[in-house]
C-alpha positions in Angstrom: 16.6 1.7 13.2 14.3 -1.1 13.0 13.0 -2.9 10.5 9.8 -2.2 9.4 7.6 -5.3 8.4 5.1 -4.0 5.2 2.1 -6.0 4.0 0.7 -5.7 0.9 -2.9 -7.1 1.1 -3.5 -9.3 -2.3 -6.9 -9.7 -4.1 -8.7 -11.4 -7.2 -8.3 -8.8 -10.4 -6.0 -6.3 -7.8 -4.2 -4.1 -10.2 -0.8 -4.8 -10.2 1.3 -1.3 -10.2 -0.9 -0.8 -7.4 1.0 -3.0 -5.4 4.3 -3.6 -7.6 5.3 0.3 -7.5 5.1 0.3 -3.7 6.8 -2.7 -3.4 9.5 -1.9 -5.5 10.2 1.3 -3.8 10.0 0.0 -0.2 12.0 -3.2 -1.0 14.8 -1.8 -2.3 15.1 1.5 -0.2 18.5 1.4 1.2 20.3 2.7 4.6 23.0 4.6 2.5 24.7 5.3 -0.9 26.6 2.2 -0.7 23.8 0.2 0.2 22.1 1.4 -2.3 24.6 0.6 -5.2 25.0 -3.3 -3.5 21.3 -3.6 -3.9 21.9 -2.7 -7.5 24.4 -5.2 -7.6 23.6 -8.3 -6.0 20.4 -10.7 -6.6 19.4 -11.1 -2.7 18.6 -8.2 -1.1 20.3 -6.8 2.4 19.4 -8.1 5.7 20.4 -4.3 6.8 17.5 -3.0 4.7 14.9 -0.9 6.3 11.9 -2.3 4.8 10.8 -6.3 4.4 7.9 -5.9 1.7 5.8 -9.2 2.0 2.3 -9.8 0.0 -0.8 -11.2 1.8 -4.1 -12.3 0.8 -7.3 -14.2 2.1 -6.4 -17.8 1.3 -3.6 -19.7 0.1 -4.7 -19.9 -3.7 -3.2 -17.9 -6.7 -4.7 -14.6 -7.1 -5.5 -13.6 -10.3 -4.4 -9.7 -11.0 -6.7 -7.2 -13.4 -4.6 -7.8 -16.1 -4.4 -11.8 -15.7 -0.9 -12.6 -14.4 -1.7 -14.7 -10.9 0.2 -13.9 -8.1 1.2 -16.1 -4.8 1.4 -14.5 -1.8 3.8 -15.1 1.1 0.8 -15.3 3.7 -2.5 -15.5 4.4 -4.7 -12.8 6.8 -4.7 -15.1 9.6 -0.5 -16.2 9.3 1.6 -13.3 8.7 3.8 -11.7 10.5 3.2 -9.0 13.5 3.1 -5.5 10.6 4.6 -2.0 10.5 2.6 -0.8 7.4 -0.5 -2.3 5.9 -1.0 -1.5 2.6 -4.0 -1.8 0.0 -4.0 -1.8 -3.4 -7.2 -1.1 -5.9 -9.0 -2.5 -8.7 -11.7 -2.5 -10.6 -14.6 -1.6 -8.9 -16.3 -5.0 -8.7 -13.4 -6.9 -6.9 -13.2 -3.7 -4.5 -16.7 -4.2 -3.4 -16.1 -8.1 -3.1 -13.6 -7.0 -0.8 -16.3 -4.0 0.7 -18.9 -6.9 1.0 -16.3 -9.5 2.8 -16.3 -9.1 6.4 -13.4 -11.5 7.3 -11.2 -8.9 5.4 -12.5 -5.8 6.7 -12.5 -7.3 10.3 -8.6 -8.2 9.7 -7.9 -4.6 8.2 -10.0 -2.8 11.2 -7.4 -5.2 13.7 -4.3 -3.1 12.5 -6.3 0.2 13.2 -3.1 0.9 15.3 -0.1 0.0 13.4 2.2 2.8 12.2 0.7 3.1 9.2 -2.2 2.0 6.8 -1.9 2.9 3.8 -4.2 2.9 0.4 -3.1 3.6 -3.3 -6.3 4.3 -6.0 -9.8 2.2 -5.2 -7.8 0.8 -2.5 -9.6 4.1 -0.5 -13.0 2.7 -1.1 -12.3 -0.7 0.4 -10.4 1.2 3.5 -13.7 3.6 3.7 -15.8 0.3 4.2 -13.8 -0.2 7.6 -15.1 3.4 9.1 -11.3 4.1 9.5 -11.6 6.8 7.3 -14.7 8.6 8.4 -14.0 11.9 9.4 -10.5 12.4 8.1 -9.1 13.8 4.9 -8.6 11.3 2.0 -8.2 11.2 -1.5 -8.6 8.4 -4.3 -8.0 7.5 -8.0 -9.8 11.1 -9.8 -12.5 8.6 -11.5 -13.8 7.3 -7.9 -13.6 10.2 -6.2 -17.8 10.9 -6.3 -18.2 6.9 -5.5 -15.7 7.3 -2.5 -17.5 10.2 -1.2 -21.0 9.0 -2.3 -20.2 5.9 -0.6 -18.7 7.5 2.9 -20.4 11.1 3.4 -18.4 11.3 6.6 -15.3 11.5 4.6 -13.0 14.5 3.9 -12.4 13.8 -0.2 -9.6 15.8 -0.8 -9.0 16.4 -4.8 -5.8 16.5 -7.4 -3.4 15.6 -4.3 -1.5 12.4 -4.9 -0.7 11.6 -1.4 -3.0 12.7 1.9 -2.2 11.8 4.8 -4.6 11.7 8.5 -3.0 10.5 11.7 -1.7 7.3 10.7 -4.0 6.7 7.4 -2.3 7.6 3.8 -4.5 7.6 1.2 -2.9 8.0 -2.3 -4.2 9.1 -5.7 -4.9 6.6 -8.7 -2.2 4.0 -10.0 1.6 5.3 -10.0 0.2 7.7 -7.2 1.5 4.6 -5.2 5.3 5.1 -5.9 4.4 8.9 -4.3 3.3 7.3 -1.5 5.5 4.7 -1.3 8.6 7.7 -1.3 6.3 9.6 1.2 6.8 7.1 3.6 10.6 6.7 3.2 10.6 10.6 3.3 8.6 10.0 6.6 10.4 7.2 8.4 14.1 7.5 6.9 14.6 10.8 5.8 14.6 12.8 2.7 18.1 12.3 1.9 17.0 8.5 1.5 13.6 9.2 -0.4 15.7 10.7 -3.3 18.2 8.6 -3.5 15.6 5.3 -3.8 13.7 8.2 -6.6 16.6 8.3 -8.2 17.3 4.2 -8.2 14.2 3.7 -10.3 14.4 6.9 -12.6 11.1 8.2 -11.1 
């Protein structure tokens, strides 16, 4: 099985279990039981592991999460690697509409309209809507955004109290830890359900 290439698309005031609870969950997903209890051992992770989780934002400065702590990505939009997965995260609803109102970024995010799998977790959905990628297909946001999400997109499918919807190739998840759902949702997906349990079980979720 190959190794899927994830990127985690990075942002001023992001919020951080948006991205971190994916992250986790993908990074250390493991091949089998014994993988999985040598990721629990050792401080580098396996080369054999069936996910490389790498964070990417607009520039090379520090971003500054939601609750303060800055973060430095591995790449920028226009470096990084060839990607698997796209993933991205929400926020408060001012640094999503920066991103809404950025064209660079929804131009780069529109690019990957092909890759296996985009992915949003909360607000993220709002930022995703902007790229027209969503319009016509079932989706489903943090509860709080849901009206702004389908205010916002009419052509949208806003599916309620589901943490993880998925449409062809978009999954849309639900607000905050609804991430880690979707996160296991794609291990389920790509590995097998047998694996999605065992990682569920790793971090006591």
């Amino acid at each position: 099985m190959k190794k899927r290439i994830v990127g985690i698309f990075l942002y001023d005031y992001v919020d951080i279990l948006d991205f971190s609870g994916p992250a986790e969950v993908l990074s250390l997903t493991s091949n089998s039981k014994p993988e999985q209890l040598l990721t629990l051992y050792k401080k580098e992770l396996l080369p054999t592991r069936p996910f490389h989780v790498c964070t990417i934002t607009e520039n090379e400065l520090p971003i500054k999460t939601h609750s303060g702590i800055k973060i430095e990505s591995d790449y920028r939009i226009d470096n990084h690697p060839e990607l698997d997965i796209l993933i991205i995260p929400g926020g408060p609803l001012r640094a999503v509409q920066s991103m809404v109102k950025n064209k660079k970024v929804q131009e780069w995010i529109f690019k990957h309209k092909k890759i296996e799998y985009i992915c949003s977790v909360c607000t993220g959905a709002i930022i995703l809507g902007a790229t027209g990628l969503l319009n016509c297909k079932n989706a489903t946001t943090h509860h709080l955004a849901l009206k702004i999400l389908q205010g916002s997109y009419p052509d949208i499918r806003v599916v309620k109290e589901s943490k993880v919807v998925q449409d062809g190739n978009i999954i849309t998840s639900a607000g905050v830890t609804s991430g880690i759902n979707m996160a296991l949702y794609l291990v389920e997906n790509i590995i097998g359900k047998s694996a999605a349990e065992r990682i569920s079980n790793t971090i006591e979720f």
